[in-house]
Every structure is written in structure tokens, then in C-alpha cells.
C-alpha positions in Angstrom: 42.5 -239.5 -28.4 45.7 -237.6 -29.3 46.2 -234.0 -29.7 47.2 -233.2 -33.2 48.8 -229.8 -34.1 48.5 -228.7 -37.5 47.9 -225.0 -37.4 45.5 -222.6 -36.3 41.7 -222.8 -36.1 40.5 -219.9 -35.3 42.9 -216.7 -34.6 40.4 -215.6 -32.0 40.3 -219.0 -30.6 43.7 -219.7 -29.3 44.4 -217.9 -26.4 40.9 -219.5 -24.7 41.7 -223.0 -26.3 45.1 -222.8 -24.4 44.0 -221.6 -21.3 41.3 -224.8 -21.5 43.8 -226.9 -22.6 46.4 -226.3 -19.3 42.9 -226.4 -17.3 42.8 -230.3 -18.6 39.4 -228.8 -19.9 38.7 -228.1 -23.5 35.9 -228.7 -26.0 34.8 -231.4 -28.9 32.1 -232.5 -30.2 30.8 -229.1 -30.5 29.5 -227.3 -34.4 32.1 -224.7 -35.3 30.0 -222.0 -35.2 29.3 -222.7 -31.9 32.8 -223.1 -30.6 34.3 -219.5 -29.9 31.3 -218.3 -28.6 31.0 -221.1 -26.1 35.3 -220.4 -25.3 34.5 -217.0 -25.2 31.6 -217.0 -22.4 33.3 -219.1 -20.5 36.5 -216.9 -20.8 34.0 -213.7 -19.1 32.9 -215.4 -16.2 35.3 -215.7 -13.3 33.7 -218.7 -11.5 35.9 -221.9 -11.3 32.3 -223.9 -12.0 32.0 -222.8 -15.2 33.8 -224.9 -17.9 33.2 -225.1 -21.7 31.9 -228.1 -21.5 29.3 -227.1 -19.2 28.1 -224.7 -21.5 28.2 -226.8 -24.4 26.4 -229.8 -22.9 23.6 -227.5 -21.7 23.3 -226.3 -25.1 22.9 -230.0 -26.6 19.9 -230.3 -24.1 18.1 -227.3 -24.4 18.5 -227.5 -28.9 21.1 -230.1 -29.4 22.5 -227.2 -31.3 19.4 -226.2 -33.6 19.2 -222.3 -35.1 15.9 -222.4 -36.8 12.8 -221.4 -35.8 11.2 -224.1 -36.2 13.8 -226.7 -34.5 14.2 -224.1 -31.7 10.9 -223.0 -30.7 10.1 -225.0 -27.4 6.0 -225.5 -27.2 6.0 -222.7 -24.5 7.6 -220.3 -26.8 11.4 -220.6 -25.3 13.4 -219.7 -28.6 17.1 -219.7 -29.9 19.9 -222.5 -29.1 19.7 -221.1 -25.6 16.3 -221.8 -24.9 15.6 -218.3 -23.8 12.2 -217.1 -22.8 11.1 -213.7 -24.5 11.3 -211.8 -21.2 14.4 -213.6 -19.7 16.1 -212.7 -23.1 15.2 -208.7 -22.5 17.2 -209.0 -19.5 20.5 -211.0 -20.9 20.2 -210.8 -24.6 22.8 -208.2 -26.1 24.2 -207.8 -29.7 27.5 -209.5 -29.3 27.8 -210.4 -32.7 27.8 -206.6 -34.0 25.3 -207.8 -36.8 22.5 -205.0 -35.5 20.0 -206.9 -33.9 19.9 -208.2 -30.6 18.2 -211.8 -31.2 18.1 -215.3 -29.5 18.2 -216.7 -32.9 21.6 -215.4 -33.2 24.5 -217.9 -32.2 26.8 -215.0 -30.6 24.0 -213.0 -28.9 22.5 -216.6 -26.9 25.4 -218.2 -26.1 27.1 -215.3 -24.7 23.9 -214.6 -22.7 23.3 -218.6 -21.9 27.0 -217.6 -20.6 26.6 -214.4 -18.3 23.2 -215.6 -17.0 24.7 -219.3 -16.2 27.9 -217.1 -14.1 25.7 -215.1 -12.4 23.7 -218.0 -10.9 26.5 -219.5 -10.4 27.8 -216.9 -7.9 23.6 -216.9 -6.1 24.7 -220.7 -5.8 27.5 -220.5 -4.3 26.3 -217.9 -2.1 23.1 -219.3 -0.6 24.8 -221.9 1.2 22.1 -224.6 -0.1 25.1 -227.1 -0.1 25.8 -229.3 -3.2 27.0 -228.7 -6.3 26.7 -225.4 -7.5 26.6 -226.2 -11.1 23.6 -227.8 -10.0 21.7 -225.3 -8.6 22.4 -222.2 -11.0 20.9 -225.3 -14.1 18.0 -225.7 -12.1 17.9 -221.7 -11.4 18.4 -221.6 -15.4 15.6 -224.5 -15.9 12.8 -223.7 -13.6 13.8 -219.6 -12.3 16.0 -219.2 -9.1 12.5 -218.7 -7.5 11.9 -222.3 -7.2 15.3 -223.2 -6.1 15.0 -221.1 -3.0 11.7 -222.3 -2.7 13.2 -226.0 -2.3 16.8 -224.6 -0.3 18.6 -226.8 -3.3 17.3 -228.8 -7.2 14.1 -229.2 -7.2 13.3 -232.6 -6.2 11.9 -235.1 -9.0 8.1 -234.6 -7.6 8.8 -231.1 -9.1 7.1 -230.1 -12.4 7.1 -234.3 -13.2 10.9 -234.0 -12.7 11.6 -231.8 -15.7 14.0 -229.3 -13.6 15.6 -232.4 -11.8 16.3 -234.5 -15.3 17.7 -231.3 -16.5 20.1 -231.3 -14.3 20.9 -235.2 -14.1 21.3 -234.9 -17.9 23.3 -231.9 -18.5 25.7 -232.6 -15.9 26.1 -236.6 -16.7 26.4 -235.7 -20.5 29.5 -232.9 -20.2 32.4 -236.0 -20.8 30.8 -236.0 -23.8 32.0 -232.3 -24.2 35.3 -232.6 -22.5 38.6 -233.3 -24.6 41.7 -232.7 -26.1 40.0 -230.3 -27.7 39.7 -229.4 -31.8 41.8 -230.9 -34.3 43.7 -227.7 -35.5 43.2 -227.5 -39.3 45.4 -224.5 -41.8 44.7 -223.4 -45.3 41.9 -222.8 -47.3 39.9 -224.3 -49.9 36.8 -226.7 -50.1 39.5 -229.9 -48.2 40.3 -227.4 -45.2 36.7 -226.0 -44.7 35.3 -229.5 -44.8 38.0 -231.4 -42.5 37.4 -228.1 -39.9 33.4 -229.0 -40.1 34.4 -232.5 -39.1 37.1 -232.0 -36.6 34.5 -229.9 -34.9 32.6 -233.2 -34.4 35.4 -234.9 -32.6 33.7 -237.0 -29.4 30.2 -237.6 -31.2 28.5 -240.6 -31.4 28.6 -243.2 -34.1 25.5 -244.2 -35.1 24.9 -246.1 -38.0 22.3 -244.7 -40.5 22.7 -241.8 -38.5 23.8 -238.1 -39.5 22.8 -235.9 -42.6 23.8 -232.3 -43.8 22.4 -231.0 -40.8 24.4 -232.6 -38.1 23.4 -235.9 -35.8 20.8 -238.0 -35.8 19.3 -241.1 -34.5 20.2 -244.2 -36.8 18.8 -247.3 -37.4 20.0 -251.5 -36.9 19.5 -253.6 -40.5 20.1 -257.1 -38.5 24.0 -256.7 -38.6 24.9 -253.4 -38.1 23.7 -250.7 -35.2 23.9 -253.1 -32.4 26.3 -252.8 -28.9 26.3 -255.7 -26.6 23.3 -257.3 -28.6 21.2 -253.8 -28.1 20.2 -251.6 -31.3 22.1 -248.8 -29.9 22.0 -246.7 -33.5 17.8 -246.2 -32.9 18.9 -244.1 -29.2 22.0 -242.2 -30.5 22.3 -239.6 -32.3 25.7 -238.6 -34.2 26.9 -240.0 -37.5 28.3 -243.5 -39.4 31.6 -243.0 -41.9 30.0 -241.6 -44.7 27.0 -239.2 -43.2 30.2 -237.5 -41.4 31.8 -236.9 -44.8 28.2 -235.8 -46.2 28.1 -233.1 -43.3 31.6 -232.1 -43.4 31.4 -231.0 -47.3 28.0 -229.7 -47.2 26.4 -227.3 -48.9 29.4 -226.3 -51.0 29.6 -230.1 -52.5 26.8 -231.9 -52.1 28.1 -235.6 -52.0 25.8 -238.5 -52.2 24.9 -240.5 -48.4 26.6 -243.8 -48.3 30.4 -244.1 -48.8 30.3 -246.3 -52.4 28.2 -243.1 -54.0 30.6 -240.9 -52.7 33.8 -243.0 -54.3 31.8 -243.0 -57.6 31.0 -239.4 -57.2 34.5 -238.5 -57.0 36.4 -241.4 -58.6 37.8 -239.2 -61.9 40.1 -237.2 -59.0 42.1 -239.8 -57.3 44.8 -239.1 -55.2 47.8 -241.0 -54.8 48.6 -241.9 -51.4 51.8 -239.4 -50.9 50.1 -236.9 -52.6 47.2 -236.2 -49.6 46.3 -233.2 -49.2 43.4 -232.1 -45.9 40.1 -232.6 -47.1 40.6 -235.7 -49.2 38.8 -238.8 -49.0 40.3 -242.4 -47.7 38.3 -245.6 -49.0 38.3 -248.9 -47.7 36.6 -251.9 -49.8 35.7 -255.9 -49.3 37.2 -256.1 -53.0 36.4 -253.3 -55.4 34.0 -249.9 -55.5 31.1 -252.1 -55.1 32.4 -253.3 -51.9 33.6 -249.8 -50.5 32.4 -250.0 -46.6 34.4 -247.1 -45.3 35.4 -243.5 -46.0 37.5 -241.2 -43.5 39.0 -237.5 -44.1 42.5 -237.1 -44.5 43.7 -234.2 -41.8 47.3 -234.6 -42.5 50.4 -236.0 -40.9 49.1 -239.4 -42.0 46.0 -239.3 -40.2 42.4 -239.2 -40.8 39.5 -238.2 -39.3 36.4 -240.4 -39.4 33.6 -241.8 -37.7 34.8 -245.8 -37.0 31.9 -248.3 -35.1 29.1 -248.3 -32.9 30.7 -247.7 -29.3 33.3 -245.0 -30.8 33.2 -241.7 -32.0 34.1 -239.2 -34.2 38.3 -239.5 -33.9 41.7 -239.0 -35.2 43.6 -242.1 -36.0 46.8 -243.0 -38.0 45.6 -243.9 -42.0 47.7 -247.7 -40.7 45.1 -248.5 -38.0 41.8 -246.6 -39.3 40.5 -249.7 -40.9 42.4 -253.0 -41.8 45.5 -252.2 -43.8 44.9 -254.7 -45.9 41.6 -253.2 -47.3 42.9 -249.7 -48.0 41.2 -248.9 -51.6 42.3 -245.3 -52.4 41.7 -241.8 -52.5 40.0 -239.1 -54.1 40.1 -235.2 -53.9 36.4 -234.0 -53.6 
């Protein structure tokens, strides 16, 4: 995937994005609002072990990203993205966001704690002398207590709690590639176009699934007989992330609601077309069989004549030249949302 410079994110976000960046670290694939946080508790703890991506992958596993109550309330009351238990949180949990309250439920205050409690069982892993991987240990310190990892002299093994702690750790540490990256396609300006190709550009390295995605982020999709499968398998039903148009959905939503499917969402904003060498960020690319009937792909223009968009099962979320996105040949138009 190439890095693509168009301006500044996030002011605040630089200096940690760069220092990730010369790392051969950074972060995609991550919700905005998650982003500086996650940069910014990795940028306070002084281990090597700690990356962003760590941090971020852990986070897809404990809520896959989820705020709410009701999304992030685990059945034995662990609450917040962070999973944190009411008294763990009383010893981590801090106002970092400056909003008053000192909550799990708040994006700054639990990623920022997820953060300092992850460093400092990093440095009891490193300095028990278990042996292995110490990102290892301080996740299963994080999972089960550090208690248990004493108990064991390493990860609990899979006999453990019916393998919860040692699945944890599998997961988190097979899914961080997901995480890892180039890192966020940079996005200037202002406006509906710029806020909605920023949502989607912090989506960069999920999934495709097809049927999948809605306002709220990935989900699980579905196979209709010709579309969904990899290698013969309904992959869509077992990933969660987004197709073409749910991306488009997200990345404009709540401030424009735009219809699901990518046809709907040529209709819906058909009476603003945009000539090609007039795209601005934000605006939608259509591709079509043969007319708005046979629309089957929409993409986000980011600039310097490329688009952001979801492509095919097997891919993800990417930035590719407006030439190669889709067959040249069945380029349909463009509209400003």
C-alpha cells in the first residue's frame, strides 16, 4: 500500500506518527477517535515491546472498538473499550481527556490506562525471567491478573480457565499485522468531503466483507451464491469489515445519511455530479455494467488521483490510483455528496 501525503491529520498526531513511521511501525485500520490516544500511550511507555499496533489489536479483541454500554459490558461486568474491571480501573483509570470524570467509557481515559497498565507488565515481564515473549506474558498478566502468570512461571497453558487467557494471547498477537502499516492516509481541509474521507482513511487495512459494514463500523457479511466467497469458502459470514458502499455509508455518517448499496447512493446524489478534473476529497467515484442501474462500485476520492475504497473479498480497505480502482473502462462518474 503506498504512503500518500496530503496534509495533516491531526496536529497532535504528527510527531508520534513520524516517530512510528521511522520505527517501520505505524497504525491503520484503527476508528479515528481511537488513533491519538493509542499513538499517544504508546508514545509514554519506554519499553521497546510496546508498539501501536499492539495496543490497537488488543483493543479489537477485548471490544473490537465498542463505546457503549451495552456493546462493552463483558458478562462479568468488565466495561469500556479496554475491558477494565471496576477495581482494576480504580488503580489505572485517570481523566486524561480533561472532560471531568474519570471513566472507562471514555476513549482517552481507557486507552491511556489499557496503555500504562500494558508498560508496566511489560517491564514485570521482562523482569521475571519466565523466558519468551514478553508481550506475551504482560497480555496474559492483562487477561487473567499477573497472579496467575507467576503461578504458571510463563502464559497460562490452554488447560487454563478452557484456554481463555492462552487464546487471548494467540489472538491478539497473531492479529497485530492487521494493525501494522504505512499508517493513515493524511487528509487537509474541512467540510462534509474531508471529515468523511478522514473517517475512511482511518479504516485503511480492514477487511472486505461483502454485505458487511454499517454506520457503526465492521461487521460480518453474508455470500448470495456469487459474491462473499475466497478459495470456494464464504469468507464474508467470518469477517468482519465492510464491501464498497457500507464503507462510504460509515465514512459520511451521521452528518449525511446515504442509502446502503452503492446504486442508492448514485441516485441519492446524482443532481451534484462532478466532472472528473473537478474532484475534490470526499467525492464519490462510480463504476457501472452499463448505466445507474448497473452501478457495482463506489470509492472516495482522497486526491492526487486516488481513491479510497473497499475493492474484493481477500483485500482491504486501500488507496489506489482512480486508473486501476476498477476497470477503466467501466468508470461511470462522480458526485459531490
Amino acid at each position: 500500500m503506498p504512503v500518500i501525503s496530503i496534509a495533516a491529520i491531526l496536529a497532535a498526531d504528527t510527531a508520534a506518527r513520524a516517530t512510528q513511521m521511522a520505527d517501520g511501525g505505524g497504525l491503520q485500520g484503527v476508528p479515528i477517535e481511537f488513533r491519538p490516544w493509542i499513538l499517544k500511550a504508546d508514545a509514554a511507555c519506554p519499553e521497546p515491546e510496546m508498539t501501536p499496533a499492539l495496543l490497537a489489536s488488543q483493543l479489537w479483541h477485548e471490544s473490537k472498538f465498542q463505546t457503549s454500554k451495552e456493546a462493552a459490558t463483558s458478562s462479568v461486568g468488565a466495561q469500556g473499550p479496554a475491558q477494565f474491571m471496576p477495581d482494576t480501573w480504580t488503580t489505572w483509570g485517570r481523566d486524561e481527556d480533561g472532560n471531568g470524570q474519570n471513566s472507562p467509557w471514555d476513549i482517552g481515559d481507557a486507552v491511556i490506562a489499557q496503555g500504562r497498565m500494558m508498560c508496566s507488565l511489560l517491564k514485570d515481564a521482562k523482569a521475571s525471567n519466565y523466558g519468551g515473549d514478553p508481550r506475551a506474558l504482560a497480555l496474559a498478566g492483562y487477561n487473567a491478573g499477573w497472579g496467575w502468570v507467576d503461578h504458571f512461571h510463563g502464559v497460562p497453558p490452554q488447560s487454563f480457565a478452557r484456554g481463555e487467557t492462552y487464546e487471548y494471547v494467540q489472538e491478539i498477537l497473531r492479529d497485530m499485522a492487521r494493525f501494522e502499516g504505512p499508517g493513515l492516509l493524511q487528509v487537509s481541509g474541512t467540510g462534509a468531503g474531508a471529515d468523511a474521507l478522514r473517517r475512511a482513511a482511518a479504516r485503511m487495512g480492514t477487511p472486505y466483507s461483502w454485505g458487511g459494514g454499517d454506520p457503526n463500523g465492521p461487521t460480518t457479511g453474508f455470500c448470495d451464491g456469487i459474491n462473499g466467497y475466497l478459495n470456494g469458502t464464504c469468507s464474508a459470514s467470518s469477517t468482519e469489515g465492510f464491501d464498497c458502499s457500507s464503507l462510504v455509508q460509515y465514512a459520511y455518517w451521521p452528518s449525511l445519511q446515504l442509502p446502503r448499496v452503492a446504486d442508492e447512493q448514485y441516485n441519492a446524489t446524482a443532481s451534484r455530479p462532478v466532472a472528473r478534473g473537478d474532484l475534490k476529497p470526499g467525492d464519490l467515484l462510480f463504476w457501472s455494467h452499463g448505466g445507474p442501474s448497473s452501478i457495482y462500485h463506489v470509492a472516495i476520492y482522497a486526491g492526487d488521483g486516488k481513491v479510497v475504497h473497499a475493492p474484493r473479498t481477500g483485500r482491504t480497505v486501500e488507496v489506489q490510483p482512480i486508473t486501476s480502482a476498477m476497470p477503466e473502462s467501466d468508470y461511470f462518474g462522480a458526485t459531490r455528496p
